[in-house]
C-alpha positions, -999 to +999 in steps of 0.1 A: +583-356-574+571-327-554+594-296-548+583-264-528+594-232-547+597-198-529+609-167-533+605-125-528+589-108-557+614-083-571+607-043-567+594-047-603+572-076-601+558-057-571+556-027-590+540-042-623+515-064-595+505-029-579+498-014-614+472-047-623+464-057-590+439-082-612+466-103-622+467-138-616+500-150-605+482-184-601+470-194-635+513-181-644+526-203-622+502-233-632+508-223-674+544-229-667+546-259-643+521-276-669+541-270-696+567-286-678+543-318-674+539-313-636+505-301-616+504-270-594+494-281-558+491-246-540+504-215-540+504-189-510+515-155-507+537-149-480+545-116-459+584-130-451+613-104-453+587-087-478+555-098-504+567-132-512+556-168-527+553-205-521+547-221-547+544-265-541+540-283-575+544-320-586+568-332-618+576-364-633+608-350-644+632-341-613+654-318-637+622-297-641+620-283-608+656-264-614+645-252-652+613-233-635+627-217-611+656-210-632+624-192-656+610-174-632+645-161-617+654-156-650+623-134-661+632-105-630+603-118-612+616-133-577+647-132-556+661-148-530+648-181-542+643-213-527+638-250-539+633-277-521+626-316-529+597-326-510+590-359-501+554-374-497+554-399-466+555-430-489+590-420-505+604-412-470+593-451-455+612-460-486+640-437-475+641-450-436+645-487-451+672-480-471+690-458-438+678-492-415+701-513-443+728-485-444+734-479-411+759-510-401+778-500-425+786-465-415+813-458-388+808-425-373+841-403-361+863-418-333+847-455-333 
């Protein structure tokens, strides 16, 4: 399943980035979705409401998109974080059948 993952570095990260401007964020974020049996997709830095990543990964395991960012958020690295459950087009034709099923039996407000 994919999942996009962004977020602001915190004034540290940004701080400890500045002091090794060498490092490579990349090969972090690719360590730990691995370990988590996924692949890293891309990654992009971002200039939104300040130095900022997205980060768009693949798991097997759904529940391991919450324990990564829950790392990263966890290690002082990012804030205001974002995840969000991507879908590629083949799940979402799966998802408008199953809405083309659903939808008689829905009744919106006032009918």
């Amino acid at each position: 399943m994919h999942f996009c993952f962004s977020g602001e570095y915190t004034p540290r990260a940004l701080n400890n980035i500045m002091e090794n401007p060498n490092t490579n964020r990349y090969e972090a974020a690719r360590n730990l979705i691995e370990a988590a049996g996924g692949k890293l997709i891309s990654m992009y830095s971002m200039a939104v409401d300040g130095p900022s990543v997205m980060v768009i990964f693949d798991v097997p395991d759904p529940s391991f998109a919450p324990a990564i960012s829950g790392v990263v958020v966890a290690s002082g690295t990012m804030q205001n974080v974002k995840l969000t459950r991507l879908f590629t087009q083949d799940e979402i034709k799966v998802v408008r059948q199953h809405a083309s099923k659903l939808k008689a039996a829905y009744s919106p407000p006032g009918s």
